[in-house]
C-alpha positions in Angstrom: -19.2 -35.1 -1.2 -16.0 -32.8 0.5 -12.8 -33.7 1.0 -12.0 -31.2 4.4 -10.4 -28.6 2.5 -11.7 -25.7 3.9 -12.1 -22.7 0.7 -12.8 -19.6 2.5 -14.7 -18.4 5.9 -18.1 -16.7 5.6 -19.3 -14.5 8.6 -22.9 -15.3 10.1 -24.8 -11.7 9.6 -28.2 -12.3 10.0 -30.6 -14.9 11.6 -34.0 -15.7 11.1 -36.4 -18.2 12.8 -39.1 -19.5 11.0 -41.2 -22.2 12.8 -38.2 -25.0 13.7 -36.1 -23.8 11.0 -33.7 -21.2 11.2 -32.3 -19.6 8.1 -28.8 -18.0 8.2 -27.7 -15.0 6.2 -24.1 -15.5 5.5 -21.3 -12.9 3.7 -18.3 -14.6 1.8 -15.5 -13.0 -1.1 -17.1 -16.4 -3.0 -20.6 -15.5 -2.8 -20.3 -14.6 -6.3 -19.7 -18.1 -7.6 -22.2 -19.5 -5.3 -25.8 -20.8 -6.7 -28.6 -21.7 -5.7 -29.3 -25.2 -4.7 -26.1 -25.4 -4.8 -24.3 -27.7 -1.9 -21.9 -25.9 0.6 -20.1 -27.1 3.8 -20.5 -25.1 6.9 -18.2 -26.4 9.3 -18.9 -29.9 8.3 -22.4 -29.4 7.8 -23.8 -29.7 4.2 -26.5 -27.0 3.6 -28.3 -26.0 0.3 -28.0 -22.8 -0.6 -31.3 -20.7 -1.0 -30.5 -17.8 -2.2 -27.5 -15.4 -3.4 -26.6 -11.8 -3.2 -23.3 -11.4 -4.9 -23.7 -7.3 -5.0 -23.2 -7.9 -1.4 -21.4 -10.9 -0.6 -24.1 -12.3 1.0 -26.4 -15.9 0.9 -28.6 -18.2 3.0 -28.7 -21.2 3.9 -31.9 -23.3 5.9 -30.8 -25.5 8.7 -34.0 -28.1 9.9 -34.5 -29.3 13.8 -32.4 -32.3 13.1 -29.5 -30.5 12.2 -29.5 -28.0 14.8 -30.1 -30.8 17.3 -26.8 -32.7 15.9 -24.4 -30.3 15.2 -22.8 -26.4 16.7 -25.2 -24.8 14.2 -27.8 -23.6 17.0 -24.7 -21.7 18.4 -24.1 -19.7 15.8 -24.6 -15.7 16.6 -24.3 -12.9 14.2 -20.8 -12.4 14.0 -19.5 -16.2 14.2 -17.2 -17.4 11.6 -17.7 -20.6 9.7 -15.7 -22.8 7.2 -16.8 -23.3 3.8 -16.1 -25.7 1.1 -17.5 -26.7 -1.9 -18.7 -29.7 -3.0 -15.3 -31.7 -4.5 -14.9 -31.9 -8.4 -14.5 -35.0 -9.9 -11.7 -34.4 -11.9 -9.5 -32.5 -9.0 -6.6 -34.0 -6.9 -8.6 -35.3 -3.4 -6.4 -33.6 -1.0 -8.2 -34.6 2.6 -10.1 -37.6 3.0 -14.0 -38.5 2.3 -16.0 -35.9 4.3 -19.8 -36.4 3.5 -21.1 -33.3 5.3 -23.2 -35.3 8.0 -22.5 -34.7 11.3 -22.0 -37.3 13.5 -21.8 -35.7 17.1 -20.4 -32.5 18.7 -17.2 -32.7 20.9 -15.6 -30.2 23.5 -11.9 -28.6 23.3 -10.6 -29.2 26.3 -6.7 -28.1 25.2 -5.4 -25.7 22.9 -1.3 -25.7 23.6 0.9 -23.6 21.7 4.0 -25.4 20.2 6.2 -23.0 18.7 5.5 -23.3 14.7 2.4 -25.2 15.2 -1.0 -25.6 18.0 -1.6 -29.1 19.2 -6.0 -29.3 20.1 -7.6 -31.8 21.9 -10.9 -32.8 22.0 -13.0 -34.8 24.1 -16.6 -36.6 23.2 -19.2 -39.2 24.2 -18.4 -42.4 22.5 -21.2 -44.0 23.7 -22.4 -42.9 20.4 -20.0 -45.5 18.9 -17.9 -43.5 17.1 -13.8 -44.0 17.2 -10.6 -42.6 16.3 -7.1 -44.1 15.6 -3.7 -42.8 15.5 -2.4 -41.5 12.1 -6.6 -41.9 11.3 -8.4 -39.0 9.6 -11.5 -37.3 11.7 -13.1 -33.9 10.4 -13.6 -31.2 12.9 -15.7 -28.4 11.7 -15.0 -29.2 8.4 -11.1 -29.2 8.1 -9.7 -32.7 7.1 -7.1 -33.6 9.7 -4.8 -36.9 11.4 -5.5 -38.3 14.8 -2.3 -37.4 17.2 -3.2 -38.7 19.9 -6.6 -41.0 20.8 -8.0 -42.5 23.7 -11.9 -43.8 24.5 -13.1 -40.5 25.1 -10.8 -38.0 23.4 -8.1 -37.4 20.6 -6.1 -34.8 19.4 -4.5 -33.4 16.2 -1.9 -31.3 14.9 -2.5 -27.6 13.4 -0.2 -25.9 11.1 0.0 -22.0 10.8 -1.6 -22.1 7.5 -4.9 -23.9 8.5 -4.9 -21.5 11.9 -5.3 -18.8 10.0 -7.7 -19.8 7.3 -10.2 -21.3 9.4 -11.7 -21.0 12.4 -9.3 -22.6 14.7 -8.0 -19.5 15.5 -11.1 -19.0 17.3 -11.0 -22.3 19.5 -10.5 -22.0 22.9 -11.4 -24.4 26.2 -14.8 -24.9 26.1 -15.5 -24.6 22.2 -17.9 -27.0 20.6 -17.2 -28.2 17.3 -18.8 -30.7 14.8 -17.0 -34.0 14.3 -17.5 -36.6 11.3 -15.7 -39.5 11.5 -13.8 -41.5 9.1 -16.4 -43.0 6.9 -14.9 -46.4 6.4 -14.2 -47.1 9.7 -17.4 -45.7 10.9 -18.6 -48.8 8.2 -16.0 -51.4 9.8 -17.0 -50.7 13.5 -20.7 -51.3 12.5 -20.2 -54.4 10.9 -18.0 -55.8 13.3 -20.8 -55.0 16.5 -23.5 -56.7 14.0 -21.2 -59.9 13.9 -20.6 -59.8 17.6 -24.5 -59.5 18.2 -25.0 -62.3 15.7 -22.3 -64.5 17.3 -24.2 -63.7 20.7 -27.7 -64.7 19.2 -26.2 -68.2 18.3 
């Protein structure tokens, strides 16, 4: 379990297929504190860690077909920078909102505007998949816990402040980036409960 606080960024600096899997050599200043089997966000992806090099800052993590298939990971290149976050603490303040580290579909900037103090992004992505967002509701995008702006059928936008610009990779996001989205857990709960009472309604 995460609450969207992103920690630190890591910097992708190997990769290594092996059959369907690919595993992904990462460098961090908290490798050191890292372990394996240990749980770790990757822009809103939860990995295990494998293994740990903290002479050289460095780790890996396994990603399996189904994750590359649902999330940015298969984009990755030596170089990229990802957001990282430990698994919460139960007895820390829960600062974001419940981020479970599952993926539930990738969505396209299609705005970055600069707003003097602050960057407003927006997003757009298939909701034929069923997922929703609703004003002043929380959504995770690569990780970082943020509020909905703005949200329509197909899109939404939120708010960035210069702090989480320059911690994660946001500053990197441009027209045309692909980022993971989860969405708010207990509405992703409400929505499916309210289409299995319309279906049942239907049935009768």
């Amino acid at each position: 379990m995460f609450t969207g606080i992103v920690e630190a960024l890591a910097r992708v600096v190997k990769i290594e297929k092996d059959q369907s899997n690919i595993h992904f050599t990462l460098e961090t200043p908290i490798a050191g504190e890292l372990h394996v089997d240990q749980s770790l966000c990757h822009d809103g992806v939860c990995l295990t860690v494998v293994k740990v090099n903290p002479g050289e800052s460095r780790y890996m993590v396994t990603a399996v077909q189904e994750t590359l298939d649902r999330s940015t990971l298969g984009f990755w290149q030596t170089g990229s920078e990802v957001n990282l976050e430990r698994s919460m603490k139960m007895d820390g303040r829960f600062d974001g909102h419940i981020v479970q580290g599952h993926v539930d579909q990738t969505a396209r900037c299609i705005k970055v505007e600069d707003q003097e103090g602050s960057w407003k992004y927006t997003f757009k992505y298939d909701p034929d998949k069923g997922n929703i967002t609703v004003e002043k509701g929380s959504v995770s995008v690569n990780g970082v816990s943020l509020t909905v702006v703005d949200s329509g059928k197909t899109f939404f936008s939120v708010a960035i402040i210069p702090y989480t610009y320059e911690v994660t990779n946001f500053h990197c996001f441009q027209p045309g980036t692909i980022v993971n989205l989860e969405f708010d857990v207990i509405g992703k709960y409400i929505s499916r409960l309210l289409k299995l009472y319309v279906e049942s309604e239907k049935e009768e």
